[in-house]
N, C-alpha and C positions, 0 to 999 in steps of 0.2 A: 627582292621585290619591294622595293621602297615605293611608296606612293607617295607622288610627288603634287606638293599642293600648286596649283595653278592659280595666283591670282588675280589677274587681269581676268581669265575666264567667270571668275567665281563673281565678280564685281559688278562682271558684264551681264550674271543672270539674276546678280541683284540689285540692277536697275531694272531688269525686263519685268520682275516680282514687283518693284515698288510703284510702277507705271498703270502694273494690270490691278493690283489693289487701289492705288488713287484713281483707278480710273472705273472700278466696281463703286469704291465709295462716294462719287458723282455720282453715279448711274441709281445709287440707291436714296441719295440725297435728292432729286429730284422728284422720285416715285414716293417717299416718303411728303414734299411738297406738294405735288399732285393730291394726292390722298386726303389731305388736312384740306385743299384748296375745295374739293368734291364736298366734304365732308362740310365745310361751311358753308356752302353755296345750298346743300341740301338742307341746312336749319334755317339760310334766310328764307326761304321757299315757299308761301304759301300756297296752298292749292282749295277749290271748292269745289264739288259737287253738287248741279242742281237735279234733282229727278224729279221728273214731269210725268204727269201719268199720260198713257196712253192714249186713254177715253174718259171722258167725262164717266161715265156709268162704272170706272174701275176704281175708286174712291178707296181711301185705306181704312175708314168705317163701316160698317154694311148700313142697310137703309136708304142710303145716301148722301147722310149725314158729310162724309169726307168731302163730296163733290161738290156740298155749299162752300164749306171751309176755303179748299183751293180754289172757285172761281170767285170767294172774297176776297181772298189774299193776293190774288192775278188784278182783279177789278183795282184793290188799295195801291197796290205799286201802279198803276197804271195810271190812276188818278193821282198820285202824289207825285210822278214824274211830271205829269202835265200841269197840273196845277200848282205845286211848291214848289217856286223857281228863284233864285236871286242870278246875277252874272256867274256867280262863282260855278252854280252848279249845273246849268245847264249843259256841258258837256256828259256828265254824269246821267242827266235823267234822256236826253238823248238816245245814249245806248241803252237803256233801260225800256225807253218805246221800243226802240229798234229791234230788242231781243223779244217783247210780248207780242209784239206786230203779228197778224196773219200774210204770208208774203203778199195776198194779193189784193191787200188792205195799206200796205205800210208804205208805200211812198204817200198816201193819203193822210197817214197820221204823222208823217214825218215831215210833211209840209204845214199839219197844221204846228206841230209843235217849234219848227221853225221859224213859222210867221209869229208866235207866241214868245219865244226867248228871243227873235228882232225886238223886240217891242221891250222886252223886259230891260233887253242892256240899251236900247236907246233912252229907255225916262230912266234908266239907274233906279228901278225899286227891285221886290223881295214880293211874292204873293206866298201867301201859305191856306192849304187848304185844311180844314178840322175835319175829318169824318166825323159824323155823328150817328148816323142809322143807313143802313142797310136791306132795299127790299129787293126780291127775289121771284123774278120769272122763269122757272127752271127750263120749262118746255120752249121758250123763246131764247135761252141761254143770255139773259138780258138781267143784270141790275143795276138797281138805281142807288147812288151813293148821295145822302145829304149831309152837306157838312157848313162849317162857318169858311168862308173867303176873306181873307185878309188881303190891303196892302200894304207894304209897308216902305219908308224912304227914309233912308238908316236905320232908326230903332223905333221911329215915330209912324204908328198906324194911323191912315190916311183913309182905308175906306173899311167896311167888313158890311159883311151881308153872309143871308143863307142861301147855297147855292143848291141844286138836285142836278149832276153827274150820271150818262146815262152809259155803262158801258153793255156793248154791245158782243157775245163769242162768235166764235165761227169754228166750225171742227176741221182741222187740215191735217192730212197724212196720221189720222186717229188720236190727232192731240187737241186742241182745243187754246185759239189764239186770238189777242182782240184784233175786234174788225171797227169798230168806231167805239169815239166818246168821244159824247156830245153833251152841251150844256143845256138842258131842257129849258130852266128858265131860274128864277131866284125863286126861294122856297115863298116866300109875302108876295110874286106874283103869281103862286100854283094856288094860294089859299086866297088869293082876290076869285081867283077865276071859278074854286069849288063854291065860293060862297054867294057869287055874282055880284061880290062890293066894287 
């Protein structure tokens, strides 16, 4: 009983080995690709989370303390989109109205900020607004922001004044969103009128 080497057959099963191995080591060369390409795309990745509180009255201080803070900080971005504008950034503060907006306020503010950055990229200036003080209507959900108003045409300020910024809340679906801001008047016309000069 000689056993007799075959080889033509033996050749023929080791092409069919060399095939299914080249052809594992694609299969793995790919997934290992895949993997690395997942794996960078998850480090470019930024993400952000904003959390809104619910209610005005659910503030993360007790007293009430947190509910000045957050309707400052809603009022600051609100007034700094509207008011700090050059061409460049007007897209930017844009979505910025558009996300504090009350929905059944915000084509109101959206058209004024609108007619605001027309006006901005047709003279080509830059406003910027300075917050300075802060007062607070809690029961009206109303404050009033006074700051310095700048313009500017390239690096060169052309106008400044103090201005009094009046924003307005509104409570929706238990959150609390701007419904207007309004320019009251310039701070040297609120102190003509207290003093009657």
């Amino acid at each position: 009983m000689e056993r007799v080497m075959n080889f033509p057959a033996m050749e023929k099963q080791m092409q069919v080995f060399r095939r299914s191995r080249n052809a594992l080591t694609a299969v793995l060369a790919v997934m290992i690709a895949t993997n690395l390409l997942l794996v960078w795309l998850l480090v470019q990745k930024t993400s952000q989370t904003i959390l809104i509180p619910s209610r005005v009255s659910d503030g993360m201080v007790a007293q009430g303390a947190g509910d000045i803070r957050y309707l400052e900080a809603l009022s600051l971005d609100a007034v700094q989109a509207m008011y700090t504008l050059s061409p460049a950034t007007t897209i930017y503060s844009r979505a910025v109205i558009e996300r504090l907006a009350s929905p059944a306020d915000r084509d109101k503010l959206l058209q004024l900020f609108d007619d605001t950055s027309r006006d901005i990229r047709t003279r080509e200036i830059s406003t910027v607004f300075l917050p300075e003080k802060i007062e607070h209507d809690m029961p009206k959900l109303t404050l009033r922001v006074t700051g310095m108003f700048a313009t500017y045409i390239d690096t060169t300020k052309v106008t400044e004044e103090r201005r009094v910024i009046q924003v307005v809340f509104a409570e929706f679906g238990g959150s609390v969103r701007v419904a207007r801001i309004d320019r009251l008047a310039t701070a040297s016309e609120d102190q003509t009128k207290e003093t009657g000069n």
